[in-house]
C-alpha positions in Angstrom: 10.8 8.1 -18.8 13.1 4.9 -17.8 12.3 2.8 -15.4 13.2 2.9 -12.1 14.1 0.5 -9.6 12.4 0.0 -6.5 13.3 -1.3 -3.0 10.2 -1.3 -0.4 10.5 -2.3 3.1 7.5 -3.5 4.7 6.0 -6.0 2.2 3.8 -7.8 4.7 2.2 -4.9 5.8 -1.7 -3.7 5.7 -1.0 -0.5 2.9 1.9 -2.4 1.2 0.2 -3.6 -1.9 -0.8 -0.1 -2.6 2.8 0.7 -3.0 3.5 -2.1 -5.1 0.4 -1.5 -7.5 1.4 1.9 -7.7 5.4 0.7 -8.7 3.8 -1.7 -11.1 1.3 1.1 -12.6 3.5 3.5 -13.2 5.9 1.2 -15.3 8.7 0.2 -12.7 10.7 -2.3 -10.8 10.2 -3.8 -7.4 14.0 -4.8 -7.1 14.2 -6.2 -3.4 11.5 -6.1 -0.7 12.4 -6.6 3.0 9.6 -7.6 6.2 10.0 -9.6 9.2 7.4 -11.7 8.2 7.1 -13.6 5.2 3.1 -13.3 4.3 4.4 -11.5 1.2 3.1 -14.1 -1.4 1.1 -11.1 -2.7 4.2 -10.1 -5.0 3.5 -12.8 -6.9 0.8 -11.0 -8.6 3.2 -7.6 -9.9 7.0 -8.5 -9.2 7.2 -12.6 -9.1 11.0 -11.6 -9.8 11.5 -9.6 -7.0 14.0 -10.2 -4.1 12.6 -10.7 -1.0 14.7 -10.6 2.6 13.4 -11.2 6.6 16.4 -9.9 7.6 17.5 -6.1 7.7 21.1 -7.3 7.8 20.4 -9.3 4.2 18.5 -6.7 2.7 21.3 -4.3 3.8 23.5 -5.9 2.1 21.7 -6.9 -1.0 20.6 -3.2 -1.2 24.3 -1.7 -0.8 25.9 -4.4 -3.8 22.9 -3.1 -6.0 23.8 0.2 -5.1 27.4 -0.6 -7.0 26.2 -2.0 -10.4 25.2 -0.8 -13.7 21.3 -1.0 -12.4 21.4 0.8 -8.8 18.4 1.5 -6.7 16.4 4.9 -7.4 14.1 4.2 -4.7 13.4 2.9 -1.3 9.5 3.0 -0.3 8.3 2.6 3.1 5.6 0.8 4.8 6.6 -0.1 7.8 4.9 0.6 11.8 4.5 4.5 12.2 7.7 4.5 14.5 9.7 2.8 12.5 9.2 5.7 9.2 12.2 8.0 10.7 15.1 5.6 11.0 14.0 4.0 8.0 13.9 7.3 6.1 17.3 7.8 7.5 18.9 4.4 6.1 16.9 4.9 2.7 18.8 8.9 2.0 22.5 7.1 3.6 22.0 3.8 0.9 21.9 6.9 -1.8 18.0 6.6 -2.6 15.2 8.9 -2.8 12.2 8.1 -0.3 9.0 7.5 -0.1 6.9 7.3 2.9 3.8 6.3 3.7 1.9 8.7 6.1 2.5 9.5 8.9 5.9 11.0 7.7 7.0 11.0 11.3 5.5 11.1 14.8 7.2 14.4 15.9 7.7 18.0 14.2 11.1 17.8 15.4 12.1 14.6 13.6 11.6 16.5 10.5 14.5 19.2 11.2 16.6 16.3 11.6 15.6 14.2 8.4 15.9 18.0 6.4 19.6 18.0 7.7 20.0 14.3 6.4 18.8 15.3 2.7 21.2 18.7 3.0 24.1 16.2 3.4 23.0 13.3 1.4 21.7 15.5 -1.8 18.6 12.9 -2.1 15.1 13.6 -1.2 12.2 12.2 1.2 8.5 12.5 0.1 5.3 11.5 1.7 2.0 10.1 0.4 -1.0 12.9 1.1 -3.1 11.3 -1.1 -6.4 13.4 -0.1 -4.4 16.4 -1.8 -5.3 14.6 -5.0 -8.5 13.7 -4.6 -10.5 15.4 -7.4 -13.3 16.3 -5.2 -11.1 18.0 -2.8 -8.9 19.8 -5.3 -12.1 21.1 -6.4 -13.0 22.1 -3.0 -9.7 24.0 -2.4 -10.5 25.8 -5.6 -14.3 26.5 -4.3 -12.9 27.9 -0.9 -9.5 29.8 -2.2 -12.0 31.7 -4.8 -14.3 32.4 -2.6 -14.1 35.4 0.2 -11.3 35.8 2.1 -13.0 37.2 5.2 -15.7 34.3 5.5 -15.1 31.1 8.1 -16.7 28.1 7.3 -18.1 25.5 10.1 -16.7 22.1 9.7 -17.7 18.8 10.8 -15.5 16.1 9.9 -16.9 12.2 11.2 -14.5 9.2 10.7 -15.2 5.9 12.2 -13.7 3.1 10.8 -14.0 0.0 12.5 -11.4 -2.4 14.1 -11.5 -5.8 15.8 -9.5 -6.4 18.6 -6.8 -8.1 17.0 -6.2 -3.7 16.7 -5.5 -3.4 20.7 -3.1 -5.9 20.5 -1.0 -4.8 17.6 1.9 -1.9 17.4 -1.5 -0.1 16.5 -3.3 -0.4 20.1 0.5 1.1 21.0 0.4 5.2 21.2 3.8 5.2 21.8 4.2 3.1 18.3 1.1 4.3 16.2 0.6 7.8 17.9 -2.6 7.2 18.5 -5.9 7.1 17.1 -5.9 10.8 15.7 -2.2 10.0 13.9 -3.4 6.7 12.7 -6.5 7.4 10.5 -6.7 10.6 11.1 -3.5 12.9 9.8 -4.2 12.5 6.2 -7.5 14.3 7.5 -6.2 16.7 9.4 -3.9 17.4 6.4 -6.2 18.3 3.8 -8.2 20.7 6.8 -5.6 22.8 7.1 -4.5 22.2 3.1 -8.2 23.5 2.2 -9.0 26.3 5.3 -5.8 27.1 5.9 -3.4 27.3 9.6 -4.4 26.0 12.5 -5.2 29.1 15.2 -6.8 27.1 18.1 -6.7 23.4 18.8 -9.2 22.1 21.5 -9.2 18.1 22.5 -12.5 17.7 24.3 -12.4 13.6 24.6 -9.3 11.1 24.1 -9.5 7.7 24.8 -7.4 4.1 23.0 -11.0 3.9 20.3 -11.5 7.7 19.6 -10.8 11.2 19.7 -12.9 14.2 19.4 -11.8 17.7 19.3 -12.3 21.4 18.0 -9.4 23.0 15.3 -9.8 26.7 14.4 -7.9 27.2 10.9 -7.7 30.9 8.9 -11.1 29.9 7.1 -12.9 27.0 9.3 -14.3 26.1 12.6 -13.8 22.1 12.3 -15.8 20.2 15.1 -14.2 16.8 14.6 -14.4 13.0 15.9 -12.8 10.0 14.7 -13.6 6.4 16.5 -12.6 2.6 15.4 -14.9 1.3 17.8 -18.1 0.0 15.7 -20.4 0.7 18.3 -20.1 4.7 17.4 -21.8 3.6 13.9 -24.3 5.6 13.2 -28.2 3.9 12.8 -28.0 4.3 9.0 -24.7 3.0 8.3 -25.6 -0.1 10.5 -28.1 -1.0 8.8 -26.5 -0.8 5.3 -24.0 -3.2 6.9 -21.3 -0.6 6.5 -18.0 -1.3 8.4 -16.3 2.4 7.4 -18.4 6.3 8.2 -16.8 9.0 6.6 -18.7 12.6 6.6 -17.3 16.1 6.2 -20.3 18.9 6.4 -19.5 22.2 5.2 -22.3 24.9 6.2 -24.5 22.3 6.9 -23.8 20.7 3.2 -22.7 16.9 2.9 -19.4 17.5 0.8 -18.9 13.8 -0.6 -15.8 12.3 -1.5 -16.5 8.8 -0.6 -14.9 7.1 -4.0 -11.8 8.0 -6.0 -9.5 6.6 -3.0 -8.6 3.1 -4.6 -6.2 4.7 -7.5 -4.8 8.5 -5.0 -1.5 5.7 -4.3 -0.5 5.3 -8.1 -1.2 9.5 -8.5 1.1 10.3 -5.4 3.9 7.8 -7.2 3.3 9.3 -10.9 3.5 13.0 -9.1 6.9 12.1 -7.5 8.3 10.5 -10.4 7.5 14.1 -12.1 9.1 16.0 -9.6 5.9 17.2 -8.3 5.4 15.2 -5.0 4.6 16.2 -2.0 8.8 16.6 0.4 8.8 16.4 3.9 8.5 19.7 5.0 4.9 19.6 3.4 4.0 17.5 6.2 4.7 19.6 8.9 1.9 21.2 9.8 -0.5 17.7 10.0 2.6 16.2 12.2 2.3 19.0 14.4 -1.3 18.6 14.5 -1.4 15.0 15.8 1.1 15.8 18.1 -0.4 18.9 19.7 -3.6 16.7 20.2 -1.7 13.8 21.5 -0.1 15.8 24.0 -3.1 17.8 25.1 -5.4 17.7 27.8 -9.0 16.6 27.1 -11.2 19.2 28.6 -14.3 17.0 28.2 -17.2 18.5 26.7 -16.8 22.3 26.9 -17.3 24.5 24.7 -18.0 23.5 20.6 -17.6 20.0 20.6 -18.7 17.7 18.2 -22.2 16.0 18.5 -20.8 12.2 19.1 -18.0 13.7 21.8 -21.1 12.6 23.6 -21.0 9.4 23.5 -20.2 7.2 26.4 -16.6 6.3 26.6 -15.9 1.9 26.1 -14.1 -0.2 28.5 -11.1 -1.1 26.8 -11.5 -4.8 25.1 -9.0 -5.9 27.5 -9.9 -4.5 30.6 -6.8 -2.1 30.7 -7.8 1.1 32.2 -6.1 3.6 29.5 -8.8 6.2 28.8 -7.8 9.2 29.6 
């Protein structure tokens, strides 16, 4: 297959040199690259080459003269703030390029009618990463449950803490209206590869919201999925601590530990090398964990009622700030 020629925007960012390991593994070209901030010296180690902009009006233009030579670009990648992915989606299918996004695709459901009416007209295509979809253990897992009987429900507890400093709170991160929240932030690849695995979501219960976690209940066609994701260290548990772990992922199944805790470093490069096959994952795929996050975002917390997960119990954490935003 030729190589292709990449543009990324968002070079600076935390899950950037993901994308550009996964450009370079798969045997392409980081053409241009385009951040506000200019911390980007990891390039150096893939695409020393590469064009690199701080300004959207540069880039623009750098990216629409490319367009008009013998060596166009093929693709723009994104990894920009969460609120950013829609408009950016938008200017990446006008310049003539396919997409790819980093999750989350979107904040809202709705933004994906509109970004389905902009490939209609533009004849290119938008794709985002849902890299737990390619985790071996969980493709093997989705095998396991679509084998096995149809009428049976499994019960589901999914734990993910993963923990943040402060610098967190004062970032576009700490910002619901920016990030979407903790649930959308590290937790709609999650929510993904529930309803990926169990199938639709038939009930969705928040019992506990606040700016470090959220804990809820999601009835899908094959699961009852007690759930709680934190980034506040405290909610560690005892054995992690003490093996100086920073990061707490669990999913139980039946009262099994179904373990999937490698294979995550190299899921970037697969997504990439599916896409470039034609077999990656389009936007509308991500509709159901987009409405997900935003059903929980715009819920109610009903507080602990019903079947909650076990650490829904645990006291709530004055904001680092003091600012009163648990709600």
């Amino acid at each position: 297959m030729p190589s292709k020629n990449f543009a990324l925007i968002g070079a600076a960012g935390y899950i950037a040199p993901r994308h550009i390991n996964a450009i370079a593994e798969t045997g392409n070209q980081l053409v241009v690259a385009y951040d506000k901030f200019d911390s980007v010296g990891r390039l150096d180690s893939s695409f020393p080459d590469c064009f690199f902009f701080t300004e959207h009006e540069r880039f623009d233009r750098f990216c629409s003269r490319q367009m008009q030579t013998d060596s166009p670009l093929h693709y723009l990648s994104i990894c920009t703030p969460n609120y950013t992915h829609d408009a950016f989606i938008r200017y990446g299918l006008r310049l003539g390029t396919d997409v790819i996004c980093e999750k989350p695709l979107v904040l809202n459901p709705y933004n994906i009618d509109n970004l389905l009416d902009i490939e209609r007209a533009t004849g290119h295509k938008a794709y985002t990463i849902l890299q737990l979809r390619l985790h071996d253990s969980i493709v093997a897992l989705k095998k396991k449950i679509d084998a096995g009987p149809k009428d049976k429900k499994y019960d589901v507890n999914l734990t993910y803490i993963t923990s943040r400093g402060k610098w967190y709170y004062a970032s576009w991160k700490g910002d619901e209206h920016k990030s979407g929240g903790i649930a959308t932030n590290i937790g709609v690849h999650f929510y993904d590869m529930l309803q990926w695995v169990f199938g639709a979501v038939q009930q969705n219960v928040v019992h506990v919201m606040s700016f470090d976690r959220v804990a809820g209940f999601l009835e899908l066609e094959r699961a009852r999925v007690r759930y709680f994701l934190s980034i506040n260290a405290d909610c560690l548990p005892a054995d992690a601590v003490r093996g100086e772990k920073r990061t707490y992922r669990t999913i139980n199944i039946d009262g099994e530990e179904f373990e999937f805790s490698n294979g995550f470093t190299e899921l970037h490069t697969k997504s990439y090398q599916n896409i470039l096959d034609g077999k990656g994952f389009r936007i509308s795929e991500a509709r159901a964990c987009i409405q997900i996050v935003s059903d929980i975002r715009n819920a109610t917390p009903i507080g602990l009622h019903g079947d909650y997960h076990p650490l829904a119990r645990l006291p709530l954490a004055p904001h680092p700030f003091g600012w009163d935003v648990c709600r």
